[in-house]
PAFI-999809 format. One record per residue: x, y, z of N, C-alpha, C in turn; residue in one letter. Coordinates in steps of 0.2 Angstrom, whole numbers, plus 2048, in hexadecimal, padded with zeros to 3 digits. Example, Ala and Ser with C-alpha at 12.3 -4.5 7.8 and 13.67 -1.06 7.14 Angstrom:
! residues 2
8427E482783E7EA8278427F0827a/8407F58238447FB824840800827s/
END
This chain:
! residues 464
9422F97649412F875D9402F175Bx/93A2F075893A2E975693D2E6750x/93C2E174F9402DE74993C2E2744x/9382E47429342E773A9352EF73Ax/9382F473F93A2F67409402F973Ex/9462F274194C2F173E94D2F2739x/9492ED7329482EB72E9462F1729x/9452F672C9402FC727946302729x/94A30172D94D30472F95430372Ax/9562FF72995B2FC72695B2FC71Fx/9532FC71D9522FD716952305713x/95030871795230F716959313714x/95D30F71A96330F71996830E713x/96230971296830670B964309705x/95F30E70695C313702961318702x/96131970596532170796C322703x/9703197069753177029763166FAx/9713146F99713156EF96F31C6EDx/96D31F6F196C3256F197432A6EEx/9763296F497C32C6F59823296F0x/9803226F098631E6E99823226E3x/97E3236DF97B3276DA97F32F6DAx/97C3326DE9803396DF9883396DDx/98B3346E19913356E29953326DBx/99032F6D699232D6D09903336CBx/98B3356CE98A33C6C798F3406C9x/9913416CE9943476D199C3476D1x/99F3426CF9A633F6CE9A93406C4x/9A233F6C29A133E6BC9A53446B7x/9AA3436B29AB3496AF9AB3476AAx/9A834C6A69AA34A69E9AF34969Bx/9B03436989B53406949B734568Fx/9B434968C9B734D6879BA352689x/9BA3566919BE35A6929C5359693x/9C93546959CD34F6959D435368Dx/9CF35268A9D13546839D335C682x/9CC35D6839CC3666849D2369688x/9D436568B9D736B6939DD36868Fx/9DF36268C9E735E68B9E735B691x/9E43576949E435569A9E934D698x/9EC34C69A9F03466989F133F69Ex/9EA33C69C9E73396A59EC3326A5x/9EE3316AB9F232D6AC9F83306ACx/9FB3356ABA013396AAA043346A4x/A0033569CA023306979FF334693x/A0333568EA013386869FC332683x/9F933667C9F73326789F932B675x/9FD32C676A02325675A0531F67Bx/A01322680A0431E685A0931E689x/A0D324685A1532568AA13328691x/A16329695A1532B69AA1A33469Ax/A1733769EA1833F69EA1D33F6A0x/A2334269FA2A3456A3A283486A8x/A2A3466B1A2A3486B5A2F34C6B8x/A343456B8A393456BBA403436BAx/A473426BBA4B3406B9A4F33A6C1x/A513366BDA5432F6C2A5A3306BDx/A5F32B6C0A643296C1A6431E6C1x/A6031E6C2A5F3176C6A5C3126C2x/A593136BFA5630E6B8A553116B2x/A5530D6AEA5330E6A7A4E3096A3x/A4A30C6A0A4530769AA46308695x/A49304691A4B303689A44300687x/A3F303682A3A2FD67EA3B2FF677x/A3E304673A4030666FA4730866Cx/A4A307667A50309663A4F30E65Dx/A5431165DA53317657A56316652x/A5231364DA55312646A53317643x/A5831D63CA58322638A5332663Dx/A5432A642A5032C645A4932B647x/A47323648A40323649A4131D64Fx/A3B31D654A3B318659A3A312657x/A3B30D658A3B306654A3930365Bx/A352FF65AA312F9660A372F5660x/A3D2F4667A412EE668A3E2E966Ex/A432E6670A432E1673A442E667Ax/A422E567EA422EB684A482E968Ax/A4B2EF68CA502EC68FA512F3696x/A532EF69BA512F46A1A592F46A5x/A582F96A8A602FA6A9A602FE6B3x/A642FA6B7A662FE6BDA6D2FF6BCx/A6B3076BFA7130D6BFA7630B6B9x/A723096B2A793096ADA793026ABx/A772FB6B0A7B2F56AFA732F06ABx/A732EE6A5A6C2EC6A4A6B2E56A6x/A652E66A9A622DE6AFA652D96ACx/A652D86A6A652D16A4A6F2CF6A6x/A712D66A5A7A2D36A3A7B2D36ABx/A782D86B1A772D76B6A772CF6B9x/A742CE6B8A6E2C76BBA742C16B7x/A762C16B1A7B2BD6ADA842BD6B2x/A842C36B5A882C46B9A872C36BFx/A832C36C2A822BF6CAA812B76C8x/A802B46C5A802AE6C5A822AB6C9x/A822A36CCA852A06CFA872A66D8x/A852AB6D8A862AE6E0A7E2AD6E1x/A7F2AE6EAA782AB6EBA732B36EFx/A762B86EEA732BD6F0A722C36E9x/A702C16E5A6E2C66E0A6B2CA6E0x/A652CA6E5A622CF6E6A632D56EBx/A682D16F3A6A2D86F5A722DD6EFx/A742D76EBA782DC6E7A762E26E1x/A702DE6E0A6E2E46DEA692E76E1x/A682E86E6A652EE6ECA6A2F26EFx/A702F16EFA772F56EFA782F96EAx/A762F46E4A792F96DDA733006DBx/A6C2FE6DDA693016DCA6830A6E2x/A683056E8A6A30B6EDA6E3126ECx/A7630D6E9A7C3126ECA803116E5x/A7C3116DDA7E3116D9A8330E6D4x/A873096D9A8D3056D7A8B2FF6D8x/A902F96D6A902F36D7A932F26DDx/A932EF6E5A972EF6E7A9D2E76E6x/AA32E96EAAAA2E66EAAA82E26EEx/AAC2DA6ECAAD2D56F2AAB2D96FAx/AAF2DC6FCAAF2DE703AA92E2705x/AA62E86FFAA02EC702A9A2E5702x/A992E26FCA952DC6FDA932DA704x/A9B2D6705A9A2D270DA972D8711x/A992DD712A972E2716A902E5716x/A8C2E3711A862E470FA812DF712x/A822D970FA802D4712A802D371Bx/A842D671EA842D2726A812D8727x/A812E1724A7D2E5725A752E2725x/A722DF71FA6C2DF720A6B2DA723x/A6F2D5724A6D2CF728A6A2CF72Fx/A702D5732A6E2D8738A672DC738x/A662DF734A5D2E3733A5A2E0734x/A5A2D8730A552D6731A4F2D2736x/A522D373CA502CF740A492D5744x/A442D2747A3E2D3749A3E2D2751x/A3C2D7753A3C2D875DA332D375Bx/A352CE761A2F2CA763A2A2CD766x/A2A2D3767A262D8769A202DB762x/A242DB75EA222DE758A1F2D8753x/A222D1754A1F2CD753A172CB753x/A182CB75BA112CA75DA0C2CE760x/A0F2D5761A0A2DB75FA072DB758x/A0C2DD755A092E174FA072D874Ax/A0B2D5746A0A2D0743A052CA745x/A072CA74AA012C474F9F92C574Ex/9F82CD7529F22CE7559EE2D1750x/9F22D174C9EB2D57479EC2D173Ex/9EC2CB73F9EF2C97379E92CC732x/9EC2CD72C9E92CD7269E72C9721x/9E32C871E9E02C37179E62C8713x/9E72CD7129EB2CF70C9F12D170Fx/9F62CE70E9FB2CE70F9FD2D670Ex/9FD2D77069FF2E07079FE2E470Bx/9F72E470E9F62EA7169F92E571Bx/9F92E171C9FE2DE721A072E2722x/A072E471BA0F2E771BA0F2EE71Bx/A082F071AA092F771CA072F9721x/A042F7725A022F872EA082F4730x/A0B2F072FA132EE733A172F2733x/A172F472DA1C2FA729A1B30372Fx/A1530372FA13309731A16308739x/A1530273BA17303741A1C303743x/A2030073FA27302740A2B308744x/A2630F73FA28313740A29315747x/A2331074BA22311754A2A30E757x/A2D309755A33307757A39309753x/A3830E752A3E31274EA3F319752x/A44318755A4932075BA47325756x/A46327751A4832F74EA4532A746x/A3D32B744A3932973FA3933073Dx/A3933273EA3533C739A3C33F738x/A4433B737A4833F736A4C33E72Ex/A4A342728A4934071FA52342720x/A54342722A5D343720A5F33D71Cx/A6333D717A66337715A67332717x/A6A33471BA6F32E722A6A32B726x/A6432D725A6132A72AA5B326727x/A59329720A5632771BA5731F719x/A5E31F71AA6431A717A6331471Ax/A63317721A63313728A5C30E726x/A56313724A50310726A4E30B721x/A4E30E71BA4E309715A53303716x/A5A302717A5D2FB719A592F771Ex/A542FA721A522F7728A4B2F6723x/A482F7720A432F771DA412F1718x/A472F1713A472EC70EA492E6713x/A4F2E7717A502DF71AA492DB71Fx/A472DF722A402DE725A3C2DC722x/A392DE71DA342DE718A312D6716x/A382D3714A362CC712A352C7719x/A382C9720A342C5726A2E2C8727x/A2D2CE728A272D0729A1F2CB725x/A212CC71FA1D2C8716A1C2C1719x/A212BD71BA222B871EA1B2B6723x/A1F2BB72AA1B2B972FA132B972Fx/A112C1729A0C2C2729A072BC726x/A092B8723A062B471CA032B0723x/A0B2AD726A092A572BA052A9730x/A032AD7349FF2B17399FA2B1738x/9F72B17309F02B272C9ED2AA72Dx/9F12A672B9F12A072B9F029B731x/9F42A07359F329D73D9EA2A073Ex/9EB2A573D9E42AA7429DF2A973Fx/9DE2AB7369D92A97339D62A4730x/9DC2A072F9D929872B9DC29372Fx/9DF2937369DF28F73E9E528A73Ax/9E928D7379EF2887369F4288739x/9F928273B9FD281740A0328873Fx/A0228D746A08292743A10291742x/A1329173CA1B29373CA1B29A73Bx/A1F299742A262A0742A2D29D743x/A3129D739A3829C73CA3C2A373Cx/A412A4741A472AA740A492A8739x/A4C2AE736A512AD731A582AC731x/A5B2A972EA632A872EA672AE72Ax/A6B2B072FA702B572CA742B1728x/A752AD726A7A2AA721A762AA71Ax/A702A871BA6A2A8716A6B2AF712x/A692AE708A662B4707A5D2B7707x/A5D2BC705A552BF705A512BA702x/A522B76FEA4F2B06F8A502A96FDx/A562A8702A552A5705A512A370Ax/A512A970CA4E2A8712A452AA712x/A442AE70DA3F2AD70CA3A2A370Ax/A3D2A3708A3C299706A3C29770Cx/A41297713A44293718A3E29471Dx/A3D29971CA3929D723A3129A71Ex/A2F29A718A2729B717A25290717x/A2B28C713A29287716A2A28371Bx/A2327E71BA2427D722A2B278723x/A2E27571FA34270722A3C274720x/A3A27B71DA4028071CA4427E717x/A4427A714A4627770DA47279707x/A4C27C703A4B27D6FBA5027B6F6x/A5027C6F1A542786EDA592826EAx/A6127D6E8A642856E5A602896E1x/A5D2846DCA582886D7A5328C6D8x/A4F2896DEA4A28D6E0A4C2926E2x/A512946E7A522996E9A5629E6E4x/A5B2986DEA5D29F6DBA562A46D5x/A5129F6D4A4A2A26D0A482A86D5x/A472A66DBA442AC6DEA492B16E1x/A4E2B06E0A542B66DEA552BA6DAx/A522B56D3A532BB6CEA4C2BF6CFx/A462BC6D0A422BF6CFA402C56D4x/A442C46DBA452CC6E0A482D16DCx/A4F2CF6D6A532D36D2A4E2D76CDx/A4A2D26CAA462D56C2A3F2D86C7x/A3D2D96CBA382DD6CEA3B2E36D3x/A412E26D3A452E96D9A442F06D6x/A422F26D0A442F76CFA3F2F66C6x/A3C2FE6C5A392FA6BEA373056BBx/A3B30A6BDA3E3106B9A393156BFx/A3931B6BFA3431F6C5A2F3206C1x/A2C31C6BCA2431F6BBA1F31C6BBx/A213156BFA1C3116BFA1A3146C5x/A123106C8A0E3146CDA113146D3x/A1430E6D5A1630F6DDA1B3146DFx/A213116D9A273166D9A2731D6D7x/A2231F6D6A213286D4A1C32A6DBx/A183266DDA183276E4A1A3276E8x/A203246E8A263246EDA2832B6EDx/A2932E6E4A2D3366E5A2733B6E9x/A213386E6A1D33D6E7A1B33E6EFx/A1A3396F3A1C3386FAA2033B6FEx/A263386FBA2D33B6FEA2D3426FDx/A2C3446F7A2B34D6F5A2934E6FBx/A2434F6FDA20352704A2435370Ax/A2934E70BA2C34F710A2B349715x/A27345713A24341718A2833B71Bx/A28339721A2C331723A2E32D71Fx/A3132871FA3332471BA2D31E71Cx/A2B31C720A27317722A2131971Ex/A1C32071CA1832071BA1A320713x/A1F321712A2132470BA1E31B706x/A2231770AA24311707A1C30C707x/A1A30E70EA1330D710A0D30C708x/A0F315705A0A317700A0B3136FAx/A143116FAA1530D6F4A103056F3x/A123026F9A0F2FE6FBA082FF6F9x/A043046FB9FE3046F79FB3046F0x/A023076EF9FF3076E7A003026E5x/A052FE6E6A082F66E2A032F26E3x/9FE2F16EB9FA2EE6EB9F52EF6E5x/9F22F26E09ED2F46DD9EF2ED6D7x/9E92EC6D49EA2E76CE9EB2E86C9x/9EB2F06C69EF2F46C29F62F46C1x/9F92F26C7A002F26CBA032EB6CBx/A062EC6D2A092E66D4A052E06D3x/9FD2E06D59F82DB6D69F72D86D0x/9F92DC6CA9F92D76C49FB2D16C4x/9FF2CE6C7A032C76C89FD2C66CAx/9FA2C56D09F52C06D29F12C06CDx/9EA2C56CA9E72C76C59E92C06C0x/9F02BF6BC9F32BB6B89F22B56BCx/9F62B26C19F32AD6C49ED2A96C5x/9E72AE6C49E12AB6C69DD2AC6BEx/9E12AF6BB9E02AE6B39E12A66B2x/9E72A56B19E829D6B19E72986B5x/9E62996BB9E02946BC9DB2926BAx/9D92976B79D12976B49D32946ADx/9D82966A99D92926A49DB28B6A3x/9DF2886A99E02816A79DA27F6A9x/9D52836AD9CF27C6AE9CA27F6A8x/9C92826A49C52876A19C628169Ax/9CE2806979D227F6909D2276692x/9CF27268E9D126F6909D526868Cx/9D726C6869DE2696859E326E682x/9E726F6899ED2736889F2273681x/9F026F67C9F52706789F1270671x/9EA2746749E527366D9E527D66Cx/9E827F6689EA2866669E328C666x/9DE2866619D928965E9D328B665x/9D32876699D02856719D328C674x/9DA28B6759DE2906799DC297676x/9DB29966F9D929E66C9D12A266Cx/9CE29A66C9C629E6719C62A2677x/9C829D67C9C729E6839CB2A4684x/9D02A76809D32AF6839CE2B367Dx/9CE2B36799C62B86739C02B8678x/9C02B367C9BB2B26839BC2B8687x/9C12B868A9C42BC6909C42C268Dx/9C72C26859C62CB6849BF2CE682x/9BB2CA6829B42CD6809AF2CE687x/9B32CB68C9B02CD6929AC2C8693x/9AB2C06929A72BC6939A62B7699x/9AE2B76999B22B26A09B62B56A2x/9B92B16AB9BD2B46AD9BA2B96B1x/9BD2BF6B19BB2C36B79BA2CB6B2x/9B82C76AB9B32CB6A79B62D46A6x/9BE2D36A89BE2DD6A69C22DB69Fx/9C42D569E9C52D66959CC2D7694x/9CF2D569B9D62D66999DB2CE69Cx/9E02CD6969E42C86969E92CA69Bx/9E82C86A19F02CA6A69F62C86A6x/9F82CC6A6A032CA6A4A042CB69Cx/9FF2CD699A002D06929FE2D8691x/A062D868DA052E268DA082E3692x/A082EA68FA112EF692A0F2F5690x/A112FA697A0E300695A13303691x/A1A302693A2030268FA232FC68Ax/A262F768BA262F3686A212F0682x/A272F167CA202EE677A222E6673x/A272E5673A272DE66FA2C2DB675x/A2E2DB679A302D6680A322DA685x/A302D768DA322D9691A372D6693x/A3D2DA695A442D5699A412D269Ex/A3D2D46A3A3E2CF6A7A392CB6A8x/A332C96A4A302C56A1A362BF6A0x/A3A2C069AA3E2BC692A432BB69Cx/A452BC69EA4C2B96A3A442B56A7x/A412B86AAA3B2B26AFA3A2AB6ABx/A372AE6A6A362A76A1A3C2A36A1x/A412A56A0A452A069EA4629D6A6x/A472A06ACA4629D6B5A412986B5x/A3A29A6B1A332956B2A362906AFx/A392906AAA392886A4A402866A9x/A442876AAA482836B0A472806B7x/A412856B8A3E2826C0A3727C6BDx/A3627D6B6A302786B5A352746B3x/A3B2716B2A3C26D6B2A3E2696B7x/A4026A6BCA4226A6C4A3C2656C6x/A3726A6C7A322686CAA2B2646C4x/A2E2636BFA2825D6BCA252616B9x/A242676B8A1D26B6B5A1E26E6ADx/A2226A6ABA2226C6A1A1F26F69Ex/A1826A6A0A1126A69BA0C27069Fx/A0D2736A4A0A2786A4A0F27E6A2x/A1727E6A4A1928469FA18282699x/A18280694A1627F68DA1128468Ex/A0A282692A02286691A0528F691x/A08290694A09294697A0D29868Fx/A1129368FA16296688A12297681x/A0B293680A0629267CA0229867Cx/A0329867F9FB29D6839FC2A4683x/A022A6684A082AC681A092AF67Bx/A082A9677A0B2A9671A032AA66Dx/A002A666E9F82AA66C9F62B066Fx/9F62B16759F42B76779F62BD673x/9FB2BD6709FD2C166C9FA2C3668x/9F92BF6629F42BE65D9ED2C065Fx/9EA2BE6639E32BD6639E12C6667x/9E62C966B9E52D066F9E62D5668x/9EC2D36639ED2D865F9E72D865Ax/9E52D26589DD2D36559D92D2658x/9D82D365D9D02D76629D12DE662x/9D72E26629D82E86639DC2EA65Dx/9DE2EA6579DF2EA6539E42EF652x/9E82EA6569F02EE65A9F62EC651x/9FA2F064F9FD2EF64EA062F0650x/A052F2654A0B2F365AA0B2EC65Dx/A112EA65FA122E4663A122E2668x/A0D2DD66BA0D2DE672A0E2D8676x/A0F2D767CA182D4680A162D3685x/A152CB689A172C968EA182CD694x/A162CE69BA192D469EA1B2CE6A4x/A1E2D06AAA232CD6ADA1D2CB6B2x/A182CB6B4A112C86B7A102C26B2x/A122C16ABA0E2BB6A8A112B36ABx/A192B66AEA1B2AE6B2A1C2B06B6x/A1F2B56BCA1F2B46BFA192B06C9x/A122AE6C4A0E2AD6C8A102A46C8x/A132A26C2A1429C6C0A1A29A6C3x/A1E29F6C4A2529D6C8A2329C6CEx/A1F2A16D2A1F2A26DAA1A29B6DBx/A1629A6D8A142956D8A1628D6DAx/A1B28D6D5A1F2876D5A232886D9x/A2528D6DFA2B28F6E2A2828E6E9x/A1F28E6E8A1C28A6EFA182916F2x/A192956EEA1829C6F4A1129E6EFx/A0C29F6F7A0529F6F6A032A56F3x/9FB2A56F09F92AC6ED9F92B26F3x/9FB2B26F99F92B56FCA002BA6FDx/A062B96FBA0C2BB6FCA102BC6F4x/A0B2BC6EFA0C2BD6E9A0F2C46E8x/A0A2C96E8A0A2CE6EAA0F2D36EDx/A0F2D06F4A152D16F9A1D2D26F7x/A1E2CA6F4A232C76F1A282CE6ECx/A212D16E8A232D76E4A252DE6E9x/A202DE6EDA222E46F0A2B2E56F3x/A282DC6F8A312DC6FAA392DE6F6x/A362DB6F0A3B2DD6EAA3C2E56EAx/A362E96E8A362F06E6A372F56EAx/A382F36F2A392F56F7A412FB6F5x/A442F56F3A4C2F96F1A4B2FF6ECx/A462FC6E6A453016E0A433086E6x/A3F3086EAA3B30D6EAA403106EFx/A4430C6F4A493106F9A4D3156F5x/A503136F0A543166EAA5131B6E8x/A4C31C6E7A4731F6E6A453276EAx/A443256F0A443286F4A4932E6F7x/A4F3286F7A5632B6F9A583316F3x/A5632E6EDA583346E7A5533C6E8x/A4F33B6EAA4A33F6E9A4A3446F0x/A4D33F6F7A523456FBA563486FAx/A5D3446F6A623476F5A6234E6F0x/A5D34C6ECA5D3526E6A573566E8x/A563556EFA5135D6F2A4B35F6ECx/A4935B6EAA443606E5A3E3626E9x/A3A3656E5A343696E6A303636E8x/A2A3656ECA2335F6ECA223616E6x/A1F3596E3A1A3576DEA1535B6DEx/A1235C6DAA0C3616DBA093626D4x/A0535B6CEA0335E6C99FD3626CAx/9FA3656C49F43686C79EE3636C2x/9E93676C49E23626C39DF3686C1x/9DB3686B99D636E6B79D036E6BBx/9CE3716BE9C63716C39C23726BCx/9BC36F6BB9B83716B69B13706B7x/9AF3716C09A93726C09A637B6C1x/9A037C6C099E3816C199E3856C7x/99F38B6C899F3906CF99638E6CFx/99438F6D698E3916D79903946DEx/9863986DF98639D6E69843976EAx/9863986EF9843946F697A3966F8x/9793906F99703916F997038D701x/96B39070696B38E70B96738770Ex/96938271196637D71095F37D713x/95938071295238271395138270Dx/95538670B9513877039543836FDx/95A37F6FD95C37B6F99553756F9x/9543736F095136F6EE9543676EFx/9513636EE95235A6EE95435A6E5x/95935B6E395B3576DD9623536DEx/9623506D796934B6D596E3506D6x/9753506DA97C3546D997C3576D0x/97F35A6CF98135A6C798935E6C9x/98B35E6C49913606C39903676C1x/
END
C-alpha cells in the first residue's frame, strides 16, 4: 500500500468515525422534558437542590440551615464527625501532631480515642505503612503516570495481588485492609509523583522510606522534599487540612459510591478503587486544581490586585464564558449544601493567612480574600441568586498546598489520601448493617420496535 493509499484510507476512517460520533449523539440524546414528566429527579436532587434521602449514617453531619419559628434559615455551615463538630474538633487537637490519624480512629470506630488506644493506633499504622521494594519497582516504578489519581488506583488494585485472603468482605478483615489502605496510600501518592518525574520529565529520582515517629502530614512533606525539611506550621496546615477533607456526609459522589460498590459485595480494593474514580472528576475532588489554574490566570490576567473595579470585570469575564477555560464558572465558589460559609473553607482560610505570613505571601492572600469577597457579588448578579453564596473548601485549599510546596500533580491525590478514612467508615458501615444492593431505577423511554433483518435495513441517522 502506498503512501496515497494510506492517506485515503485513513480519511475514510476518520469519515466513518464522525459518522459513528453523530449517531452516538442523536441516539444518547433525551428529551429534557421527560425528566419532568416521569419526576425524574437527575443527580439524585430535588428542585431545590437538596439531595434525595438514600440512606442513613451515623458518621457525619452537614448543618447549612437552622430552624427559626419553623422555617429553614440559611446559617453559617457546620459539619460534624460521629457528633463532635470539625471546628471544636480541630480547636481540640491543637498543639498534638497527629490530627489526622485521631480523627480517622474517631471516624472508623465512633469514639475519640484515649491516651493509650492513641499510641496503639499510631505504631498500628506506622507499621502498615511500609512498601515491599518489589511492589516499588514493579508496580510504582515501571509503569508511572502523568496523573497521579490512576497511579493510585492501579497501585491500589494491585494490592489486592499481595493480600493472602482480598475477596474476604468480613469486618475483621475489612478492618484489616482499610488500616493498610489509608496508611499506604500517602507513600504510594508520594512515590508515584517522584517515579513520573524520574521517568517522564528525566528528573533526578528521590525515594525516601518513611519514619515511624513521623505523622501522616509529616511524612508526607519529609519523603516529597528533596532536602526533607519542614517547618511545625507547615506540617500542622497540612494536618488540618488531611482533617477537613477526611470525611464530607454519604452523598457526595465518591462516598455514596463507596455504599453503592460495597452494596454489591465486592473487595475492598475495587470498592475504594471506584471512590478514587469519582474524586478524580472536576466536578469532584479535581475542583481544587480547576480553582488553582483559575488563579493563575488571574494574577497574570488582573493587573492591579488591589483595583476591585478591574477584579470585578475579569470574573463577569469568566462567567459570560469569554476567558479562562470558557464553561462560566467561578471554581471554589458555591456549595451544593452550604449557603452562606463553609466550615472548612472559614478554619483553611484562617491556616492560609497564617502560613502566608510564614512564608511572605500577604499580598497574594489579600487577592485571594478580595476576590472572594467580590465573587460574591458579581455570581449573585449574573445569576440573579438571592440565596447566599459561600466559598467552598477548593477556594484555599490550592493556595495552601501551594505554599506548602506540593505540586499540581498531588493536589488531587492529597484529597483522596484524606478521604480514604471517610469512605473506609463508610464502607465498614454499610457491611455491618448488611443492607440490600443499591439499585435505583431508570424509566426506559425509548420506543419498542420489530427486529428488521440486516439486508433489508435502510442507511438512516439512529433515532430514539
Amino acid at each position: 500500500m502506498d503512501i496515497n493509499e494510506i492517506i485515503e484510507v485513513r480519511s475514510q476512517q476518520k469519515k466513518l468515525f464522525q459518522e459513528l460520533y453523530e449517531n452516538t449523539m442523536v441516539a444518547g440524546m433525551i428529551d429534557p422534558s421527560l425528566y419532568e414528566e416521569f419526576g425524574v429527579m437527575r443527580g439524585l436532587r430535588d428542585s431545590n437542590g437538596r439531595g434525595v434521602l438514600t440512606g442513613l449514617t451515623e458518621i457525619s453531619d452537614i448543618i447549612a440551615h437552622d430552624i427559626v419559628d419553623g422555617k429553614k434559615i440559611p446559617a453559617d455551615g457546620r459539619l460534624y464527625y460521629h457528633g463532635y463538630n470539625v471546628v471544636d474538633l480541630l480547636h481540640g487537637l491543637k498543639g498534638r501532631r497527629h490530627a489526622f490519624e485521631e480523627s480517622t480512629y474517631l471516624l472508623l470506630f465512633g469514639e475519640l480515642p484515649t491516651k493509650r488506644q492513641m499510641e496503639q493506633f499510631t505504631e498500628i499504622m506506622s507499621g502498615f505503612q511500609s512498601l515491599s521494594g518489589m511492589f516499588t519497582r514493579d508496580v510504582i516504578m515501571k509503569a508511572p503516570s502523568s496523573n497521579i489519581m490512576n497511579a493510585l488506583q492501579r497501585s491500589l488494585l494491585t494490592l489486592y495481588s499481595y493480600d493472602d485472603n482480598p475477596e474476604d468482605i468480613s469486618t475483621e478483615n475489612v478492618l484489616r485492609q482499610s488500616l493498610q489502605i489509608i496508611a499506604k496510600m500517602p507513600v504510594i501518592a508520594v512515590y508515584a509523583y517522584h517515579a513520573y518525574r524520574h521517568m517522564i520529565q528525566n528528573k533526578t529520582l528521590l525515594i525516601r522510606n518513611p519514619k515511624q515517629e513521623y505523622s501522616t502530614a509529616e511524612n508526607m512533606l519529609y519523603m516529597l522534599r528533596k532536602d526533607g525539611t519542614f517547618t511545625e506550621l507547615e506540617a500542622r496546615v497540612l494536618d488540618v487540612a488531611l482533617v477537613l477533607h477526611a470525611e464530607h456526609g454519604g452523598g457526595n459522589n465518591s462516598t455514596f459510591t463507596t455504599h453503592v460498590v460495597t452494596s454489591s459485595g465486592t473487595d475492598t480494593y475495587s470498592a475504594i478503587a471506584a471512590a478514587i474514580a469519582s474524586l478524580k472528576g472536576p466536578r469532584h475532588g479535581g475542583a481544587n486544581v480547576k480553582a488553582m489554574e483559575m488563579f493563575s490566570y488571574l494574577k497574570e490576567a488582573i493587573e492591579d490586585w488591589s483595583d476591585e473595579e478591574e477584579i470585578a470585570r475579569e470574573l463577569n469575564r469568566i462567567l459570560n464564558k469569554e476567558v479562562f477555560d470558557k464553561s462560566g464558572l467561578i471554581y471554589g465558589m458555591g456549595h451544593a449544601v452550604y449557603t452562606v460559609s463553609d466550615p472548612r473553607m472559614v478554619v483553611l482560610k484562617s491556616y492560609a493567612e497564617n502560613l502566608a505570613k510564614e512564608k511572605g505571601r500577604m499580598g497574594e492572600f489579600e487577592f485571594y480574600d478580595r476576590v472572594e469577597r467580590i465573587a460574591k457579588r458579581v455570581i449573585a448578579e449574573h445569576r440573579h441568586l438571592f440565596k447566599p453564596i459561600c466559598a467552598n473548601v477548593d477556594y484555599y485549599s490550592g493556595f495552601v498546598y501551594d505554599m506548602l510546596e506540593i505540586p499540581l500533580e498531588l493536589v488531587t491525590p492529597v484529597f483522596a489520601i484524606a478521604r480514604i478514612s471517610g469512605w473506609s467508615a463508610h464502607r465498614l458501615e454499610e457491611i455491618v448493617n448488611k443492607g440490600k444492593i443499591i439499585r435505583p431505577a431508570y424509566k426506559c423511554v425509548s420506543t419498542h420496535r420489530e427486529y428488521v433483518e440486516i439486508e433489508e435495513r435502510k442507511e438512516q441517522k439512529n433515532t430514539i
